[in-house]
Each structure stands twice: as structure tokens, then as C-alpha cells.
C-alpha positions in Angstrom: 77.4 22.9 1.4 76.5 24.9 -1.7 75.9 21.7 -3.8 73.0 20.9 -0.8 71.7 24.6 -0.7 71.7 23.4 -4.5 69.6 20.5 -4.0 67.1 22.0 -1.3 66.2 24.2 -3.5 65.3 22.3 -6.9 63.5 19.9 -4.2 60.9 23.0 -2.7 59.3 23.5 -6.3 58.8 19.2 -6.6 57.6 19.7 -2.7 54.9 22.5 -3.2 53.7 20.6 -6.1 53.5 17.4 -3.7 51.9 19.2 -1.0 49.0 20.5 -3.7 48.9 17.2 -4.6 48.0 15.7 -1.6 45.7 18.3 -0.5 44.1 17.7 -3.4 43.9 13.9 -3.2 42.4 14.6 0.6 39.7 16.8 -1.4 39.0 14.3 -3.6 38.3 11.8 -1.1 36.0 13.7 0.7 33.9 14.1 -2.2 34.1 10.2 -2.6 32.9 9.9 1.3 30.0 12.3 0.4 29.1 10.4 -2.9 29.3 7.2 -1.6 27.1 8.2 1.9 24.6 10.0 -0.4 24.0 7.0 -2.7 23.4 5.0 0.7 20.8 7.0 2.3 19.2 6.9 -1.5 19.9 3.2 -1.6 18.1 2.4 2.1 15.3 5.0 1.7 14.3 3.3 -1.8 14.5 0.2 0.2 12.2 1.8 2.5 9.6 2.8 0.3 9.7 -0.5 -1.4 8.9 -2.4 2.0 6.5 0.7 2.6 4.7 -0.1 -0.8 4.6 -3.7 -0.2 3.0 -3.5 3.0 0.1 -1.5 1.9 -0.4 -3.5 -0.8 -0.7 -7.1 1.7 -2.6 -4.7 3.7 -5.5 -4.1 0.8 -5.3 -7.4 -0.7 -6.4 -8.8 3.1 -9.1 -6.0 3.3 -10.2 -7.2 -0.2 -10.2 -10.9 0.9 -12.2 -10.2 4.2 -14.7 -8.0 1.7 -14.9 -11.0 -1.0 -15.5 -13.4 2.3 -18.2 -11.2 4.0 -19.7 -10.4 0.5 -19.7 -14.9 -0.1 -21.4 -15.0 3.2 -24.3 -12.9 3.0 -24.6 -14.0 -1.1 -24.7 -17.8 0.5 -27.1 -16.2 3.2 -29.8 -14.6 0.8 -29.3 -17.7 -1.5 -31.2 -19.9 1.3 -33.9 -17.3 2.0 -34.5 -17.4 -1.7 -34.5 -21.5 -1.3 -36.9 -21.2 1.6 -39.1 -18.7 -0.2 -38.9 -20.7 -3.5 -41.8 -22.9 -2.5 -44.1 -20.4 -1.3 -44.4 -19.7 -5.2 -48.0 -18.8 -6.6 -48.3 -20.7 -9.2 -47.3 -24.1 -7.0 -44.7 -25.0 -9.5 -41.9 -24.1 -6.7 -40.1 -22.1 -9.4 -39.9 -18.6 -8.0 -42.1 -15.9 -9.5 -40.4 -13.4 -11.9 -40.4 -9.8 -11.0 -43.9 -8.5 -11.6 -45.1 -11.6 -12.4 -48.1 -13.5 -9.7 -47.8 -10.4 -7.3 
């Protein structure tokens, strides 16, 4: 029985130390979780922005192309008024006047 008594307690030193240890571990874990989760969120809300970014760039570059398009039409527009103008010209030539010039 003494040889046992003996055993138990050399064993309750080795079993605190275990018992730390583990508790420990568990701590160390949950900091893992936390790390990990953290880097996630940061992972999906870069994402996020990214997407975010892109869109409002697609979204300009189609206003831009509707402006280019709009601007093209009325160019093409006051191109033919120039045309139809061109041979109303003073000077009968059907070259059109230059600013100041035959008004």
C-alpha cells in the first residue's frame, strides 16, 4: 500500500504539470480559432472591395462609352449641317468661308 501512496504521489506533480499543459494547449487553440476567423473576414471583405472596385469601374467605362457615342452622334450631326451649309458659300467655290472671312 505504501509503495502505491509512493507512486500517487510522484504522479500529482507530472499531473498538475499535464493539467497546465492542456489548459494551455486549449488556450492556444482558441487564439488559433480567433486568428484564423480574423484573417477570413479580412480575406472576404478584401474580396468585397475588389468586386466593389470593379463594378464601379465597368460602371464608368459604360457611362464613358455612352458619352463617346452621344458625343460621335451629334459630331456626325453638325458634320452634315456643315455639308449642307458648305455650298451656300460666298464666294461660289463651295469651300466654306473662314471665320471672318465673306461675312
Amino acid at each position: 500500500m505504501e509503495e502505491a501512496e509512493a507512486i500517487l504521489a510522484q504522479s500529482q506533480p507530472q499531473k498538475a504539470e499535464i493539467d497546465r499543459l492542456t489548459h494551455e494547449n486549449a488556450i492556444l487553440k482558441q487564439g488559433i480559432r480567433i486568428q484564423q476567423n480574423a484573417v477570413e473576414r479580412t480575406r472576404a471583405e478584401g474580396e468585397q472591395l475588389r468586386r466593389a472596385d470593379q463594378a464601379t469601374f465597368v460602371a464608368a467605362a459604360q457611362q464613358a462609352a455612352g458619352h463617346i457615342r452621344e458625343l460621335e452622334r451629334v459630331n456626325y450631326a453638325l458634320k452634315v449641317q456643315l455639308e449642307q451649309m458648305a455650298p451656300a458659300s460666298s464666294d461660289g467655290s463651295g469651300a466654306m468661308p473662314r471665320w471672318g472671312e465673306g461675312f
